[in-house]
C-alpha positions as CSV (number, residue, x, y, z in Angstrom):
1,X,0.0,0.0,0.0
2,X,1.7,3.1,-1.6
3,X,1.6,6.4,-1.0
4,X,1.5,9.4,-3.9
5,X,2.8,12.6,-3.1
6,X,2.0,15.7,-5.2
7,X,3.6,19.0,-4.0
8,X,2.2,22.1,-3.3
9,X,2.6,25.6,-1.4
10,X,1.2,27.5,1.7
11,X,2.3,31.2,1.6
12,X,3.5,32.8,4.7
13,X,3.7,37.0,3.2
14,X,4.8,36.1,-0.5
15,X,6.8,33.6,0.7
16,X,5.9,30.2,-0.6
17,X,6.4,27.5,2.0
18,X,6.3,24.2,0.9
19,X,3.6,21.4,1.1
20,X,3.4,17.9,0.5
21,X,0.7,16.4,-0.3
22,X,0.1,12.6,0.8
23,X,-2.8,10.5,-0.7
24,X,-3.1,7.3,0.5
25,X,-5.9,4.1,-0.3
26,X,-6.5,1.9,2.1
27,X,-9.2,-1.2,3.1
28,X,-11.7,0.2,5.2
29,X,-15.2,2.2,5.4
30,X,-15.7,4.2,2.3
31,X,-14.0,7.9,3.7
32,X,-12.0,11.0,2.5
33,X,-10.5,12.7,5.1
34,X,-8.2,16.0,4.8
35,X,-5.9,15.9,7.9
36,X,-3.1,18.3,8.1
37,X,-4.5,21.2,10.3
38,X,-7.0,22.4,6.7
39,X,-8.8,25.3,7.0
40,X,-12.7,25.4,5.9
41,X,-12.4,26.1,2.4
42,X,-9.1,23.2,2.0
43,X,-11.5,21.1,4.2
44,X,-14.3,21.4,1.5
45,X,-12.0,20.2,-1.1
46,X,-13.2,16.7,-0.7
47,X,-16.7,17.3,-2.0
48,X,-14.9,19.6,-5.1
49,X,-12.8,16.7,-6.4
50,X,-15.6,14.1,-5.9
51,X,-18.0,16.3,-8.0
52,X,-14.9,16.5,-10.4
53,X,-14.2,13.0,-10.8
54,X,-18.0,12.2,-11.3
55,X,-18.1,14.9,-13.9
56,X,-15.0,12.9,-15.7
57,X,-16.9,9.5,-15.5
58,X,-14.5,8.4,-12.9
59,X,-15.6,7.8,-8.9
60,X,-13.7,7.2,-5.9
61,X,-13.3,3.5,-4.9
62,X,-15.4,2.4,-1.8
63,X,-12.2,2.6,0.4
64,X,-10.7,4.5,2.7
65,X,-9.0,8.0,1.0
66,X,-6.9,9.6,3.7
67,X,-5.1,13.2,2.5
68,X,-2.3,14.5,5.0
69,X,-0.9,17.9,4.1
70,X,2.4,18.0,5.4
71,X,4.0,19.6,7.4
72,X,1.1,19.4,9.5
73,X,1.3,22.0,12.0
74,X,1.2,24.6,9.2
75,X,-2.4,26.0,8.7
76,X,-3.2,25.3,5.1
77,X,-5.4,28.1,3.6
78,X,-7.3,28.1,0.4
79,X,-9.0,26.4,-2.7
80,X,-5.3,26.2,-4.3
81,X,-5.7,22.7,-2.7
82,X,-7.9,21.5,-4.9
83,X,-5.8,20.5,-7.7
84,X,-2.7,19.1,-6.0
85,X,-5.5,16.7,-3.8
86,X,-7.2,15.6,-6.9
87,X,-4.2,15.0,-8.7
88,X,-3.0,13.1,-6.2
89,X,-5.8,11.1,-5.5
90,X,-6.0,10.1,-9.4
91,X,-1.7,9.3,-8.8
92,X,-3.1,6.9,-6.7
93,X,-5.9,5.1,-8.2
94,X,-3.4,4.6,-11.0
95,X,-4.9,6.9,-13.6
96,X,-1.8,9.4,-13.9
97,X,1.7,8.5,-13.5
98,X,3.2,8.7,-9.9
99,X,7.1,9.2,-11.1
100,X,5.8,12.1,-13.5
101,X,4.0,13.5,-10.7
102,X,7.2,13.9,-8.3
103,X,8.3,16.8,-10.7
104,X,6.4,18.9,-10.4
105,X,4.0,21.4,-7.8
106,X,0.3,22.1,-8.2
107,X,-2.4,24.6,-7.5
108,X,-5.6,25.4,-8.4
109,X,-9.4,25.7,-7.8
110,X,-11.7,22.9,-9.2
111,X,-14.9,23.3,-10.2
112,X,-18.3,21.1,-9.9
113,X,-17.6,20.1,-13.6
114,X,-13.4,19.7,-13.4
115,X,-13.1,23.2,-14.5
116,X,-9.9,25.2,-13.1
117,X,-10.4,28.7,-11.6
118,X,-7.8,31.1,-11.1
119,X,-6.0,31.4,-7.0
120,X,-4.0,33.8,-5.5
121,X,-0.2,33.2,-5.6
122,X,0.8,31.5,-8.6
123,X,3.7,34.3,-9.5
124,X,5.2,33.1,-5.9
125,X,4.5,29.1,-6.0
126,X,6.1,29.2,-9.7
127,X,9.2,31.3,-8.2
128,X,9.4,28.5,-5.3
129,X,8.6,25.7,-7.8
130,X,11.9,27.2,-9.6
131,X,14.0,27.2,-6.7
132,X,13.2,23.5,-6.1
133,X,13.6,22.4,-9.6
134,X,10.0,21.1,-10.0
135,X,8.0,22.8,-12.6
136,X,4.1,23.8,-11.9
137,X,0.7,23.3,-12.8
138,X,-1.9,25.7,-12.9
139,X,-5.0,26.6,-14.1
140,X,-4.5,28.0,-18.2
141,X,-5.7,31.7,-17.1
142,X,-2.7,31.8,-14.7
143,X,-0.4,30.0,-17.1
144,X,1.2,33.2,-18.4
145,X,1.4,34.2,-14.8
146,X,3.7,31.6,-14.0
147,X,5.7,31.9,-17.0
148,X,7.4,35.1,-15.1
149,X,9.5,32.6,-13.0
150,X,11.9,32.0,-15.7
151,X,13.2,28.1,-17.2
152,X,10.5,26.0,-15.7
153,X,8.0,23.6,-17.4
154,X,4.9,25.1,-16.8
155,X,1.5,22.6,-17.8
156,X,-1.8,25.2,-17.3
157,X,-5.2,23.5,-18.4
158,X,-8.0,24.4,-18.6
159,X,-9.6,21.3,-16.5
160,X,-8.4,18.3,-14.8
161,X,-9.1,16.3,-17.6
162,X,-6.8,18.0,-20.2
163,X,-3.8,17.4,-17.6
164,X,-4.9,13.7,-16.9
165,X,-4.8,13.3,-21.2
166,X,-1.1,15.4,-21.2
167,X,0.3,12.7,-18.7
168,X,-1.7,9.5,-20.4
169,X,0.0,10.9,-23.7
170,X,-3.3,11.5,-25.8
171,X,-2.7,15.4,-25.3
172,X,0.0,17.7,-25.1
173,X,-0.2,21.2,-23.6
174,X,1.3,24.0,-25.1
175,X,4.1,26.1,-22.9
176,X,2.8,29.8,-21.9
177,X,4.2,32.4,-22.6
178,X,4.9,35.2,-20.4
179,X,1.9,37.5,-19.9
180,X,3.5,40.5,-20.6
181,X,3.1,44.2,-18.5
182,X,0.4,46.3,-17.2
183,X,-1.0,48.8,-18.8
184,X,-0.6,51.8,-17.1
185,X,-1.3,55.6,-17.2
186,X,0.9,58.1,-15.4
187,X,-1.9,60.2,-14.7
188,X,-3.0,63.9,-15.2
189,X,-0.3,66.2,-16.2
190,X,1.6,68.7,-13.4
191,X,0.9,71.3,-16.6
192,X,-3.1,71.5,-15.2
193,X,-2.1,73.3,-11.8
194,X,-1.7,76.9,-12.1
195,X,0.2,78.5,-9.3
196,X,1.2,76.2,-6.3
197,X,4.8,76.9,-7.4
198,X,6.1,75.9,-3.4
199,X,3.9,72.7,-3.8
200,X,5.1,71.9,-6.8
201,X,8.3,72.3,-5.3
202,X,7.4,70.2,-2.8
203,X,6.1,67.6,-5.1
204,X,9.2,67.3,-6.9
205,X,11.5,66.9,-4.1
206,X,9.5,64.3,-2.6
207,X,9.5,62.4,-6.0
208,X,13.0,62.5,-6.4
209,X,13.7,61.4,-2.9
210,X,10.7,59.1,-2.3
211,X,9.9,61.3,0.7
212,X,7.0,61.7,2.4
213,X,4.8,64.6,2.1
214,X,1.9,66.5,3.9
215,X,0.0,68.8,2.3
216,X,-1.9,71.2,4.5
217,X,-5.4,73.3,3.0
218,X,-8.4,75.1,3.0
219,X,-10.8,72.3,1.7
220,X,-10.5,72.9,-2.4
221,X,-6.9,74.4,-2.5
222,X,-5.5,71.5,-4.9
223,X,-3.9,69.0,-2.4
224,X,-6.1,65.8,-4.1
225,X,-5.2,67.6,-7.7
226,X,-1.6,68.0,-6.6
227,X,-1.2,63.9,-5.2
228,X,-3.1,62.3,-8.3
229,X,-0.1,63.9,-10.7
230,X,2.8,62.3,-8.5
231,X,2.7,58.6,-10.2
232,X,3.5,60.6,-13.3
233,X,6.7,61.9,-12.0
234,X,8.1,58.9,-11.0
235,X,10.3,56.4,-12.4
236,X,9.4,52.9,-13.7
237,X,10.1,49.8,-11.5
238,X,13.5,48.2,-11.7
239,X,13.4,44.8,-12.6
240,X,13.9,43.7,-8.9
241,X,11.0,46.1,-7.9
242,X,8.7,44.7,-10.7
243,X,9.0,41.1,-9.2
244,X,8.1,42.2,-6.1
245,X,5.4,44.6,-6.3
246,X,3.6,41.8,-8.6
247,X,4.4,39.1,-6.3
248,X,2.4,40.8,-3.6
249,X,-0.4,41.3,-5.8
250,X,-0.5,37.6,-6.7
251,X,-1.0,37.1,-3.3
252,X,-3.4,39.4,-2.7
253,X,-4.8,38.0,-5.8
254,X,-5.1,40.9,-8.1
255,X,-2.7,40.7,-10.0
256,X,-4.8,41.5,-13.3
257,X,-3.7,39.1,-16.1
258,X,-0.9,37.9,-14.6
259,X,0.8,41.0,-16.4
260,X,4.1,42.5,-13.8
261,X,3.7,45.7,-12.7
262,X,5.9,48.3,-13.7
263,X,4.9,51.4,-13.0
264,X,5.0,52.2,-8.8
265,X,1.5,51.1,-7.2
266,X,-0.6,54.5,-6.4
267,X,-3.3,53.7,-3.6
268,X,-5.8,56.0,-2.2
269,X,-7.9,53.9,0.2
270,X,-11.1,55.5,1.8
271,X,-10.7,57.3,5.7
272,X,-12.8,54.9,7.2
273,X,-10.2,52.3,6.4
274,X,-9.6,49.9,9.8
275,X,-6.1,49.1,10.5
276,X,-6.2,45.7,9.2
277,X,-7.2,47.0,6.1
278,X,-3.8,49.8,6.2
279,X,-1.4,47.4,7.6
280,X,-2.4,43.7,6.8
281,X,-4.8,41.3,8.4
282,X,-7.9,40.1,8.4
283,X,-9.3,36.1,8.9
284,X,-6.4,35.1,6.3
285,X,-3.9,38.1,6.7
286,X,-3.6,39.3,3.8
287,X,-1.6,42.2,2.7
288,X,-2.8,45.4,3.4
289,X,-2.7,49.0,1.4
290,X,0.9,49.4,2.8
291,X,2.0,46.5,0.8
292,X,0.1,47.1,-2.0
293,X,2.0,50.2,-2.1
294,X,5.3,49.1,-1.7
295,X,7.8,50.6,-3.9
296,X,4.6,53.2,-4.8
297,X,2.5,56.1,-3.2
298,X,0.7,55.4,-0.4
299,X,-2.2,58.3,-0.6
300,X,-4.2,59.9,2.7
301,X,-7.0,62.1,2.0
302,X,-8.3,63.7,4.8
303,X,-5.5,62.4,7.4
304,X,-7.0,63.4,10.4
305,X,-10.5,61.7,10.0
306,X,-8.8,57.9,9.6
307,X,-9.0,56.0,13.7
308,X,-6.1,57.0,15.3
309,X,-5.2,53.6,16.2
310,X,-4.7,52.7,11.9
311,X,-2.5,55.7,11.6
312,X,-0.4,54.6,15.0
313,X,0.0,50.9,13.0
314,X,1.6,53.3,10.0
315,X,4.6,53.8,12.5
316,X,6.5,50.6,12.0
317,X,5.9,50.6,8.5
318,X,7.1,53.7,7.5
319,X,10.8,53.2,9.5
320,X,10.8,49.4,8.9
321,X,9.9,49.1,5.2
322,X,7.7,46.2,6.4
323,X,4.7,45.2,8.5
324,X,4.3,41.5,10.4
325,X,0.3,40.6,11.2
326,X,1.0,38.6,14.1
327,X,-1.6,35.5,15.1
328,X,-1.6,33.1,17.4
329,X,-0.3,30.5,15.2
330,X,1.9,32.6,12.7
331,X,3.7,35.4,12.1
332,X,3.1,36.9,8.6
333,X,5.6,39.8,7.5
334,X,4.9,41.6,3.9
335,X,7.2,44.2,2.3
336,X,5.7,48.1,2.8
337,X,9.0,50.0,1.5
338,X,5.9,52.8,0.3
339,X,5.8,56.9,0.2
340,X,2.8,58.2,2.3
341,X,1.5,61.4,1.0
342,X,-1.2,62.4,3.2
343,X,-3.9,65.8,2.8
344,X,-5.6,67.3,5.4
345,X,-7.4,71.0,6.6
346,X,-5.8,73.0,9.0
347,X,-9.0,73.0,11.2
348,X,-12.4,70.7,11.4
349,X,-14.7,73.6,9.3
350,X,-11.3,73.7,6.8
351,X,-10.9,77.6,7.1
352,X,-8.2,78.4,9.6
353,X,-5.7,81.0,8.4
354,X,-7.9,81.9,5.6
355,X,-8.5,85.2,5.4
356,X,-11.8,85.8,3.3
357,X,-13.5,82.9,5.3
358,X,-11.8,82.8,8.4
359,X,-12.2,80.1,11.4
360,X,-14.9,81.2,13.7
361,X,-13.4,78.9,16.4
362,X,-9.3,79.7,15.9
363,X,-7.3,78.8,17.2
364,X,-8.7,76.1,19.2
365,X,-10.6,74.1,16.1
366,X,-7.3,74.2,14.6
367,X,-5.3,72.8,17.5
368,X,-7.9,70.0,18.9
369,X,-8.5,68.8,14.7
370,X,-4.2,68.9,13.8
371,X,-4.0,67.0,17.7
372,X,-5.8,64.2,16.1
373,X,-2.3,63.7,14.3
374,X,0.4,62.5,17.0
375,X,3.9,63.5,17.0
376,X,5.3,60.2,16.0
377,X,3.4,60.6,13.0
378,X,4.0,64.2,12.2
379,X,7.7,63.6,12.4
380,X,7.8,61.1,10.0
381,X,6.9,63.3,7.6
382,X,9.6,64.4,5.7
383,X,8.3,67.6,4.1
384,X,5.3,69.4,5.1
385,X,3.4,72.6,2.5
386,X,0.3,74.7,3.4
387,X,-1.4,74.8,0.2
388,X,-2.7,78.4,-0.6
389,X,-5.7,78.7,-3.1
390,X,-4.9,80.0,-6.1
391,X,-6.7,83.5,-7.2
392,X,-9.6,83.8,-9.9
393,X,-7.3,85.9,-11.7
394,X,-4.5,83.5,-11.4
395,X,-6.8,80.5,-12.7
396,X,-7.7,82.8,-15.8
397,X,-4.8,84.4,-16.9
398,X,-1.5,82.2,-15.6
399,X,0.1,79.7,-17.9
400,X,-0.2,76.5,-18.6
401,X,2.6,75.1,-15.7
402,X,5.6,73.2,-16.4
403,X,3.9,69.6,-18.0
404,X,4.8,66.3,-15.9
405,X,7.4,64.8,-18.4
406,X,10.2,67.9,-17.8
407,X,9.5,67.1,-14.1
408,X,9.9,62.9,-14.4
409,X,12.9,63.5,-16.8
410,X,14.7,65.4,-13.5
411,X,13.5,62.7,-10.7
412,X,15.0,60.5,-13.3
413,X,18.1,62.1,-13.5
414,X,17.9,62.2,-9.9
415,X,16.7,58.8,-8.7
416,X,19.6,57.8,-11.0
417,X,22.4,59.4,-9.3
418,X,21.2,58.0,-6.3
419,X,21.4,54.4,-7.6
420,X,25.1,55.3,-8.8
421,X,25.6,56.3,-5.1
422,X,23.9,53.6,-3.1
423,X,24.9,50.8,-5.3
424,X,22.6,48.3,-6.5
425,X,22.6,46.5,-2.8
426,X,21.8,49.8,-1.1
427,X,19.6,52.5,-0.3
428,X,16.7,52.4,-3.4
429,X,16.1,56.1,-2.7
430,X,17.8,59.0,-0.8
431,X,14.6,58.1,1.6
432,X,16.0,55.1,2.7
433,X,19.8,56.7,2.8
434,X,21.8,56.6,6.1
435,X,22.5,59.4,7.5
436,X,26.3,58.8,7.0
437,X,26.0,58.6,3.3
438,X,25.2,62.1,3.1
439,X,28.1,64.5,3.0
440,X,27.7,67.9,3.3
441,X,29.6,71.2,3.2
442,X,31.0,72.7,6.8
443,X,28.3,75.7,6.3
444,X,25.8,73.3,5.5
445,X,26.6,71.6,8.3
446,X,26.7,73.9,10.7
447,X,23.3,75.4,9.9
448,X,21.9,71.1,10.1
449,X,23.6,71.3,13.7
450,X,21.7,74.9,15.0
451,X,18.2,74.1,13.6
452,X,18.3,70.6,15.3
453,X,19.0,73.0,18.4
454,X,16.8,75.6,17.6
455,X,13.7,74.0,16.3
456,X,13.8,70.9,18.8
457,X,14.5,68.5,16.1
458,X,14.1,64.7,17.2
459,X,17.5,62.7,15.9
460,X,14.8,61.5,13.6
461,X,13.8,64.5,12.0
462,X,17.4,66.0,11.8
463,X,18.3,62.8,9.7
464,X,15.4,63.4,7.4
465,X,16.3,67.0,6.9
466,X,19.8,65.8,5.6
467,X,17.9,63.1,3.5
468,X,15.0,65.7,1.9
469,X,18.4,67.9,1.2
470,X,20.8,65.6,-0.5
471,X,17.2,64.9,-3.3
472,X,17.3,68.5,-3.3
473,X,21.3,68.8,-4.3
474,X,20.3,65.6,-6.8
475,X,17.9,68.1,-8.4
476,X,20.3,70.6,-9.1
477,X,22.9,67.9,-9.9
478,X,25.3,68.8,-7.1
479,X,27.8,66.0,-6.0
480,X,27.9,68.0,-2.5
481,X,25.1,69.2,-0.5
482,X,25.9,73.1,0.5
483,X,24.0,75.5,2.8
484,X,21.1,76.5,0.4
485,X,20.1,72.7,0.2
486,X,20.0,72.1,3.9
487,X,18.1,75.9,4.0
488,X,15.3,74.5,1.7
489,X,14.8,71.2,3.3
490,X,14.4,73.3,7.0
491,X,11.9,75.4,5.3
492,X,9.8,72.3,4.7
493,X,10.1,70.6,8.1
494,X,6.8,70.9,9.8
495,X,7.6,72.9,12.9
496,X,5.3,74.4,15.6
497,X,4.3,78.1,15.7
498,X,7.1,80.1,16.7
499,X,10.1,78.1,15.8
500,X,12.1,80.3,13.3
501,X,14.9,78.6,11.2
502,X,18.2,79.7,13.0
């Protein structure tokens, strides 16, 4: 009394951990059992691959059918099971070949009618199929998917049965081919936004730096119209990035087409947003908006109205570059190297410091709606603008403002230089720089050294300062970063009323 094993994955982040999948028919009362610490949907499976079988012509014997997913104190989560337990389960009634089985992994969804639906985290499974030298089934919608992971034999039907003709001979299934890119726009142009020239400034800085920016207005000032242009300043993914970004939207299972991503992620997710939904979670912990923006733009609107407690779980994240959901059982870490721009009023009405509808209740609305913002948070911010509202006149008569491709073709040059500093095993951005790495002039240094006196700066925010100034030197292609630099990046530091840059 054999045993057929069919491999398979678990995912712990994108990780792909793998499972082993052990089918074995023995005498007994007719049973199928799914041991192996299953989850609801993997313990359903049983009732999926019977209906599939019977749809085929084929039935279970009237014996005992005992699956063990192994190792079995891993929680095994989701419908992928399907295919690797049915192709099993056919390995050992006989019907396909056990040896041809050993090479490769399997997932997929099955069907009442043998049917294969598309799962989450094919792109990952066929990376760790590669690694192991085994090559992957899946279902044909995902085939191209899987073709991203490079030299592996890759068989994706379209039902069971077309994979039990492949390895009976009477069928051959033709290799995928890689489903190419995602389509995607860079959004308006900067050209639209008349005035604003310190926000665009702003803008620009944090796009060359991958910094993170506030932006601070009466309600209807341009601070949504200003963050929709900044995925059309930045750069395209590096290869590296690419793999990444689309393996944690594999996971998350939207990754549209199997097509990479190449262009940074830009997520705007709604202020009544719970911190599972920010940071990761949920029943099967998946990744959250932080991840979904790694290596992209993480977008705020209306900062102080999301719970405090999501924007305290933000924290780790944003120093870390990653978040862990922590159960009980497991401990699931996801990338979140993402760039928060967040928008906000300066008061609760929206009108503080405005002088043709001013605050009735300044300066206290202001104070009690900004305190809804801690410290931590604030001083993670790397540059901070207060968006002023451009005049009729000015929206009639200015010109047209300098279009979004001059911008992008300076972050390039930019973001460039910085990849010729850090090295290709360093720092991705000037964001992510140590402090050490920038060099600056004795001046410049000097005035770094009296505003972290004068205006109280955490060691923190000094070492963002230096950061926000050397992607300010970048801009003006300066190998050193002199006095002016460090000047400009103070001037965007958010500071309390009253502190005055030395």
């Amino acid at each position: 009394m054999s045993i057929a094993r069919v491999q398979s994955f678990a995912f712990s982040g994108i990780e792909a951990v793998p499972v082993e999948v052990q089918v074995q028919i023995s005498s007994g009362l007719p049973a199928f059992l799914v041991v192996g610490l299953p989850d609801k949907a993997v313990g359903e499976a049983r009732e999926r691959v019977r209906a599939a079988l019977t749809a085929m012509g084929l039935a279970l014997p009237p014996k005992r059918v005992l699956i063990n997913l192994a190792p079995a104190d891993l929680l095994k989560e989701g419908s992928h099971f399907d295919l690797p337990i049915a192709l099993g389960v056919l390995a050992a009634m006989e019907v396909v070949p056990r040896d041809e089985m050993a090479g490769f992994a399997a997932l997929g969804e099955l069907s009442l009618d043998g049917s294969l639906n598309a799962v989450a985290g094919v792109l990952p499974a066929a990376i760790g199929a590669s690694t192991r030298e085994l090559g992957l089934i899946c279902p044909a919608s995902q085939g191209g998917e899987a073709a991203w992971a490079g030299r592996i034999e890759v068989l994706a039907g379209t039902d069971l049965l077309s994979l039990i003709n492949h390895f009976r001979g009477t069928q051959v299934l033709t290799p995928p081919e890689p489903a190419g890119v995602a389509e995607a726009g860079r959004g308006p142009c900067l050209s639209d936004v008349k005035g604003m020239e310190t926000a665009k400034r702003a803008l620009e800085i944090a796009a060359a730096g991958g910094h993170n920016l506030l932006l601070m207005g009466s309600p209807g000032s341009g601070k949504s119209m200003l963050a929709a242009r900044l995925p059309g300043l930045l750069p395209d993914l590096t290869p590296h990035q690419a793999l990444e970004v689309s393996m944690i939207h594999s996971v998350a299972g939207m990754l549209d087409g199997g097509r990479l991503v190449m262009r940074p992620p830009f997520r705007e997710p709604h202020h009544s947003a719970s911190q599972a939904a920010l940071t990761g979670g949920g029943q099967r912990a998946k990744p959250g908006e932080v991840s979904l923006a790694h290596r992209g733009v993480l977008f705020l609107d209306e900062l102080p109205e999301f719970p405090s407690q999501a924007l305290e779980a933000l924290r780790g994240p944003m120093e870390s570059g990653r978040t862990t959901v922590s159960r009980a059982k497991a401990h699931v870490t996801y990338p979140a190297r993402f760039q928060l721009i967040a928008a906000m009023n300066p008061c609760r009405c929206g009108y503080l410091g405005d002088g043709s509808r001013e605050c009735g209740r300044a300066p206290r609305c202001g104070e009690d709606y900004q305190n809804r913002i801690s410290g931590p948070v604030i001083d993670r911010m790397d540059l901070t603008v207060e968006v002023q509202p451009a005049s009729a006149a000015e929206l009639a008569r200015a010109p047209p403002g300098e279009p979004s491709a001059a911008v992008a073709d300076r972050v390039a040059a930019a973001r460039q230089a910085q990849r010729q500093r850090y090295g290709v095993d360093g720092a991705a951005s000037n964001a992510e720089a140590d402090s050490r790495d920038v060099h600056l002039a004795a001046d410049a240094q000097d005035l770094a050294e009296r505003a972290m006196e004068k205006l109280r700066l955490s060691p923190r925010g000094y070492t963002r300062v230096l950061r926000v100034a050397r992607s300010i030197a970048d801009l003006a292609g300066a190998k050193l970063v002199v006095r002016a630099h460090v000047a400009e990046a103070l001037a965007f530091r958010h500071r309390p009323p009253g502190r005055k840059i030395p």
